[in-house]
Structures are given as structure tokens and as C-alpha cells.
VMD Tcl script that draws the C-alpha trace (Angstrom):
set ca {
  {0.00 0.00 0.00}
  {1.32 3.09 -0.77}
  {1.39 5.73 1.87}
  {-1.12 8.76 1.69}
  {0.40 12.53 1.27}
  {-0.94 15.39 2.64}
  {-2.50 18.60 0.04}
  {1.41 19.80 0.51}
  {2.65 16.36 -0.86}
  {3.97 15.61 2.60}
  {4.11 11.73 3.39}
  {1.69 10.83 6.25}
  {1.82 7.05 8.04}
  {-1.39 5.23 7.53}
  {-1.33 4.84 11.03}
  {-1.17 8.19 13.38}
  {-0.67 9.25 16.89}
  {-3.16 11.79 19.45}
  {-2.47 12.50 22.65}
  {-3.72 15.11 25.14}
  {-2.21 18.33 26.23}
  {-1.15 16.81 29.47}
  {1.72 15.08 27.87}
  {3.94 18.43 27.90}
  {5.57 17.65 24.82}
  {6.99 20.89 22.95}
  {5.06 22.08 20.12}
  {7.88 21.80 17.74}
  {8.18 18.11 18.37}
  {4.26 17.77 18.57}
  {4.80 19.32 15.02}
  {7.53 17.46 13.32}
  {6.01 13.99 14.56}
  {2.70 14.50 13.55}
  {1.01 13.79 16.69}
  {-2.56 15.69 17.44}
  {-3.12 17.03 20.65}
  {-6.52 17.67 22.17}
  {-6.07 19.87 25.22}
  {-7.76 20.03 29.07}
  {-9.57 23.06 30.74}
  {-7.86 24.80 33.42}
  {-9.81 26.68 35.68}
  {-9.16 29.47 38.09}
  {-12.68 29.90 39.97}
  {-15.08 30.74 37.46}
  {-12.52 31.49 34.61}
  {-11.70 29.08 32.52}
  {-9.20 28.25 29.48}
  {-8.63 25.82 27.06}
  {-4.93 24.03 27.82}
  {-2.32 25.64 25.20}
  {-4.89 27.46 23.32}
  {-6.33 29.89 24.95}
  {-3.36 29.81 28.21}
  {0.41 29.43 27.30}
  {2.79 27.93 30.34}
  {4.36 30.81 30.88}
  {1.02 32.62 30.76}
  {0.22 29.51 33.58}
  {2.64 30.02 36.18}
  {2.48 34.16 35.82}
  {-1.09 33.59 36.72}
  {-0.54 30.76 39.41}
  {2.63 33.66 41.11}
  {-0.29 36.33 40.91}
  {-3.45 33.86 42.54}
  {-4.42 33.07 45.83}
  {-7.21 30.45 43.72}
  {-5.44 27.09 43.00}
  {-5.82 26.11 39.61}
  {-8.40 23.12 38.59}
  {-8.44 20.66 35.55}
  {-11.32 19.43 33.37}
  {-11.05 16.53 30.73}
  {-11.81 17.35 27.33}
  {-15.30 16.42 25.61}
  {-15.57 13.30 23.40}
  {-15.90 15.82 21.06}
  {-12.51 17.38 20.95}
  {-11.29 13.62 20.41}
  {-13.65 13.05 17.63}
  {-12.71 15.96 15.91}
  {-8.70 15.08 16.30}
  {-9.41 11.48 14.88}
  {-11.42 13.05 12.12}
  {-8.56 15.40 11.10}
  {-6.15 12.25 10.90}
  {-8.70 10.57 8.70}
  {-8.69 13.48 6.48}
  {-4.95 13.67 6.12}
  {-5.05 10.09 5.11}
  {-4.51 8.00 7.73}
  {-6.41 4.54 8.32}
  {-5.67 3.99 12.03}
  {-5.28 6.31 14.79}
  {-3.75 5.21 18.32}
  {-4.42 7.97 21.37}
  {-2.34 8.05 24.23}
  {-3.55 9.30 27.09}
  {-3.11 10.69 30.76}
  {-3.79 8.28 33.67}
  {-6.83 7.03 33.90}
  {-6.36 6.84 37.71}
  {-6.06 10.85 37.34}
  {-8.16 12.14 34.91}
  {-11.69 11.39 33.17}
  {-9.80 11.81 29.84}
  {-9.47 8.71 28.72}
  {-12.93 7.90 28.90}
  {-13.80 10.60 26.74}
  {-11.05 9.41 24.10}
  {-13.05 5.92 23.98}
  {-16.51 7.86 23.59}
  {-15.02 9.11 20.49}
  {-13.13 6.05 19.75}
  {-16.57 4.03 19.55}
  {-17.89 6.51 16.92}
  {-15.42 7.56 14.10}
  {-16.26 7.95 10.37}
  {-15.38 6.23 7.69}
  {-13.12 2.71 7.92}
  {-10.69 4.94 10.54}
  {-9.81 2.55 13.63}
  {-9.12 4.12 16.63}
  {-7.39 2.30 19.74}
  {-6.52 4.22 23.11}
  {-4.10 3.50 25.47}
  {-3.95 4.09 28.93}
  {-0.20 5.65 29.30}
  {-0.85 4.86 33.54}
  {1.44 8.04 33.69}
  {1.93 11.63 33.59}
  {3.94 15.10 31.74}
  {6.78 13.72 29.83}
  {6.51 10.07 30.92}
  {2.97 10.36 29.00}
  {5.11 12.04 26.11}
  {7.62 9.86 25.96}
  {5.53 7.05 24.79}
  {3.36 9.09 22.22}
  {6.97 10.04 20.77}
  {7.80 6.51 20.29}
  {4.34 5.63 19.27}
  {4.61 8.25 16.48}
  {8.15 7.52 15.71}
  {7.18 3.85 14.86}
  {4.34 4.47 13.22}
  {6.10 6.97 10.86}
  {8.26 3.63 10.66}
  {5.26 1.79 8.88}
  {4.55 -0.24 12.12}
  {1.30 -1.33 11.80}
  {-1.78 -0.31 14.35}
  {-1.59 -3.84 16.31}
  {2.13 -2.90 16.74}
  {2.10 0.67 18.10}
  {-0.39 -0.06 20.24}
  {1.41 -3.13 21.75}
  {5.14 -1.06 22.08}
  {2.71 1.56 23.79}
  {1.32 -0.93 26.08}
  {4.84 -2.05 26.87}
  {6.51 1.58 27.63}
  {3.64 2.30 30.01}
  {4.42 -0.82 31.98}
  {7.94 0.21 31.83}
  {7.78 3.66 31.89}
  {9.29 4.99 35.50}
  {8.45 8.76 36.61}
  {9.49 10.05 39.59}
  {9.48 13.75 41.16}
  {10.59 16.46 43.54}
  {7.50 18.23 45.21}
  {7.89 22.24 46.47}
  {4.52 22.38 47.65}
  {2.12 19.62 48.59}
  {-1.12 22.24 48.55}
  {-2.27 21.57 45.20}
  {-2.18 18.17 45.09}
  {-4.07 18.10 48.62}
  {-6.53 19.92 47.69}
  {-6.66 18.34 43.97}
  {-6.71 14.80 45.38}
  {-4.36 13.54 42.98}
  {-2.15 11.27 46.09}
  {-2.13 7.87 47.00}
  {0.69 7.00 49.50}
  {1.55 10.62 49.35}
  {-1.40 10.96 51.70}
  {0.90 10.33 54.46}
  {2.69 13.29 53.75}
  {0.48 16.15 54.80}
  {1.28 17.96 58.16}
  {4.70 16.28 58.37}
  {6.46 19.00 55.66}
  {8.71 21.65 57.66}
  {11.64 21.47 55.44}
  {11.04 18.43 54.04}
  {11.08 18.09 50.54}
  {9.08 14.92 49.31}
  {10.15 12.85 46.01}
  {7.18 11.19 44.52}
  {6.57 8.10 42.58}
  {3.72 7.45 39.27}
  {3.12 4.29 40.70}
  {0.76 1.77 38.36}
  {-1.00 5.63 37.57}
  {-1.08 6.94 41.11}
  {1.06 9.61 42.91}
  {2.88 7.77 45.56}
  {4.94 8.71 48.34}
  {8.58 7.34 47.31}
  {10.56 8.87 50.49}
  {11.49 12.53 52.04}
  {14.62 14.24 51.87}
  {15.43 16.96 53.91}
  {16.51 19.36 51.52}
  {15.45 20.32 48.12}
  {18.82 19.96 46.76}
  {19.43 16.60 48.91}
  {15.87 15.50 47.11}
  {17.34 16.64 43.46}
  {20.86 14.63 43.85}
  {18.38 11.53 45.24}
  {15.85 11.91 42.08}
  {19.34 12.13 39.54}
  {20.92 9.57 41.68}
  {18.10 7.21 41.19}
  {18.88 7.38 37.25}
  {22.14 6.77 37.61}
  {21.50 3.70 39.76}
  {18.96 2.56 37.07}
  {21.52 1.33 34.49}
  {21.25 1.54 30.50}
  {18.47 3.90 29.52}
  {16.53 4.03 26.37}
  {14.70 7.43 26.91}
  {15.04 9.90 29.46}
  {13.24 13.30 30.28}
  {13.27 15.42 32.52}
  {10.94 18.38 33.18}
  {10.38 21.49 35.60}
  {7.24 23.90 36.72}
  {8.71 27.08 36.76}
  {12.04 25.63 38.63}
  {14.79 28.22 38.66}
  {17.12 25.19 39.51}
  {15.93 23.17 36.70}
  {19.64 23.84 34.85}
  {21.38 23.08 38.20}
  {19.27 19.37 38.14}
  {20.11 18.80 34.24}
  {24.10 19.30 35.04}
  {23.07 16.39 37.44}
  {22.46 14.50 34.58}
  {25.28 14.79 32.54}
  {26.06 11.14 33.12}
  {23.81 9.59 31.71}
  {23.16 8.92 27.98}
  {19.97 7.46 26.94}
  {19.93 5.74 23.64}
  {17.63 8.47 22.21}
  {18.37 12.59 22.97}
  {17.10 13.56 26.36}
  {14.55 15.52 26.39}
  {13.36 18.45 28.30}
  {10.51 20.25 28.72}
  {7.77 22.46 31.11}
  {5.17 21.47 33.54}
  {2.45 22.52 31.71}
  {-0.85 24.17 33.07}
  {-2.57 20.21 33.82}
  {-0.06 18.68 35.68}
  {0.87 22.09 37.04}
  {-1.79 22.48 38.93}
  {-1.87 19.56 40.61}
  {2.10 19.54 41.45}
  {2.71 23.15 41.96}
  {5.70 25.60 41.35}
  {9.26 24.54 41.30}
  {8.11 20.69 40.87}
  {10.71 18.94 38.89}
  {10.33 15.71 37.39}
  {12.32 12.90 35.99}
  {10.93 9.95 33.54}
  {12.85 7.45 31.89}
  {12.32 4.10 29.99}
  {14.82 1.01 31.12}
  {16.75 -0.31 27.82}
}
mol new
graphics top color blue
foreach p $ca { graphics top sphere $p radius 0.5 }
foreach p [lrange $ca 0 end-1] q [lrange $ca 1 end] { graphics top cylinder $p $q radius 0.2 }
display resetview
């Protein structure tokens, strides 16, 4: 079969890639890959935005430094997935696989298989349950999209998806524990609340929960642990790491330096839906074992 092109004569895979905006992949990369992104509602009290569209990151965290209202998240309609599947369909492609935020998080998967049951045409949509967060959500949509722009076929991206997500390990420095109190977004991390002082926690994506993985007693104690913990990991296929307004976020990348995934590192912000559950100066670490 040959593969479909695009009005510009562009190549497109018959099989493509959506995810949601709570991946916090960069839009360049979002752009070269292909993948569609349908984005979440942040609210602050009765104001809300649409994730990325209508509220940049930056415009995020000047708003969070300026607001005594924590931020909330909504999940997208089944609409907004519809309409992303539809576009693929429309730019050729016979298959679409979306890759989504938790589903121990975040209603948004179940609004991706609303859609999924209802597409046009012969288009085949399967979603998979990433059972993680930020870049350890965008890590596997990159490699979904990278394989399928390889000419795997639908059965295949979904399975190496599948298989990162039981891999994938994500683990993070918390600032503030406030927002995700009050969003309810812990498991073990529960345990954490009233015992702070200077304290700085490290949390684990455990199976698609926030769990408490230990407390360090200083943040940069609790940044050497979370780069230590790569280090100690061995080989590494793909590694990012990622910060929420974190003026040390260079100072954690030098710790780093050792380690050389198989792919190029890569780095990007907190957006505004996991940022408003983790809270300024969060940094975050996810990385696939080779």
C-alpha cells in the first residue's frame, strides 16, 4: 500500500498518533512527529481556558505567582477527540492510536473511547492508557509516532505503547504539597500532609497513582536523590526530565550529565494540567529502562 500525502505532498503514516495536552511535549516536536493534541480546561474559579490554546505555560505560572485560587483541571469532551481522529482521517490516515493521561487521574481517557466508539469512515481508533503523567505520557506518544512513521502497523504501536507504560518509570521532587491536597491527585503521598517543615518529598507514578517514594530533607538533597536514582537505574533508552517554573531546573540537568539514553534527552515544562496539581518549582524525571 502506498502511503497517503498530505494537500502539501507531505508523506503521512497510515497509522497516526493523538495525545492530550497533558503530555507536555513541545510544540515543535508535537509538530515534526505528527502527533494531534486535544487539550484540558484549566480553571481558576469561574474562569476558565482551554490548555495551550487559549493559556500558554508561561502565561500559567504568571497567573498561578499572581493567585491566591489554585488552579483546577477538566477533561476534554468526546468531542474534541472526535474531531482530532477526524482530522487524521482526512490527512489520510487509516488507524489512529491515542495516548492518554492516567486514567487513575483524569476522566480523559474515557472521553477518548466515547469518540473512539464513533469515528467515520473505515478509521480505527485504539486508546491506550499511558498509567502516567507530563513527559513520561510524552515519551511514549513520541515513540508511538516515531514507529508508526516507521510503517509499524496499528496492532504494533499499540502493543510497544502498552509495553513503555508498563515500563515507563516517573518520579518527582514536590515544592509544595497544597495543590495536590486539595486536587486529590495522592495515594501514599497521603501520608505526607502535616509532616512538611523542610522536608522536601520525592514522589513516585506508581501503576498511575502519585505515591509517596521517600522525604529528603533538603530540596537539593531531594534533586541529587531523584538524579541519583537514574544513575543507579543502568542503560536507559529514553530519558526526560521536566520542571514547573524551577529556577534550579539547569542546576538538576548538570546532574544528569552522566547519563546517555539511547535516544536525545529531552526536556521540557510542567504545563498548566499537571501544574496544577504539582505546583511551582516541581521537577520531574521519567525514563524508559533499555
Amino acid at each position: 500500500m502506498r502511503p497517503a500525502t498530505t494537500a502539501k505532498g507531505d508523506l503521512v503514516s497510515a497509522v497516526r498518533v493523538v495525545t492530550d495536552s497533558a503530555c507536555d511535549l513541545p510544540g515543535d516536536l508535537i509538530a515534526e512527529l505528527g502527533i494531534g493534541l486535544v487539550p484540558l480546561h484549566i480553571r481558576f474559579g469561574s474562569e476558565e481556558y482551554v490548555d495551550r490554546v487559549e493559556l500558554s505555560t508561561k502565561e500559567f505560572w504568571t497567573r498561578c505567582a499572581g493567585s491566591d485560587v489554585l488552579p483546577e483541571t477538566a477533561a476534554p469532551s468526546p468531542g474534541q477527540f472526535h474531531e482530532a481522529f477526524e482530522a487524521m482521517a482526512a490527512e489520510g490516515a487509516s488507524g489512529v492510536v491515542c495516548v492518554n493521561l492516567s486514567s487513575k487521574m483524569s476522566a480523559t481517557i474515557e472521553a477518548a473511547r466515547q469518540a473512539a466508539h464513533d469515528p467515520e469512515g473505515s478509521l480505527e481508533v485504539r486508546v491506550v492508557d499511558s498509567r502516567s503523567v507530563s513527559l513520561g505520557l510524552g515519551l511514549i506518544a513520541v515513540e508511538a509516532a516515531q514507529r508508526a512513521a516507521r510503517g509499524a502497523s496499528i496492532d504494533e504501536v499499540v502493543a510497544a505503547s502498552e509495553a513503555m507504560a508498563a515500563a515507563m518509570k516517573v518520579y518527582g521532587v514536590i515544592d509544595t504539597l497544597e495543590n495536590l491536597k486539595k486536587g486529590g491527585r495522592v495515594g501514599g503521598a497521603q501520608a505526607l500532609f502535616g509532616s512538611l517543615l523542610s522536608i522536601k518529598p520525592v514522589i513516585e507514578v506508581r501503576d498511575g497513582v502519585v505515591e509517596q517514594e521517600s522525604k529528603q530533607r533538603t530540596r537539593s538533597k531531594a534533586l541529587r536523590y531523584l538524579a541519583d536514582k537514574v544513575i543507579a537505574a543502568g542503560p536507559v533508552a529514553r530519558l526526560a526530565a521536566f520542571g514547573a517554573d524551577a529556577p534550579d531546573m539547569d542546576a538538576f540537568l548538570g546532574m544528569l550529565e552522566g547519563v546517555h539514553p539511547t535516544e536525545r534527552v529531552l526536556v521540557g515544562d510542567i504545563g498548566p494540567v499537571i501544574g496544577a496539581h504539582a505546583g511551582p518549582g516541581a521537577i520531574g524525571v521519567a525514563w524508559l529502562p533499555a
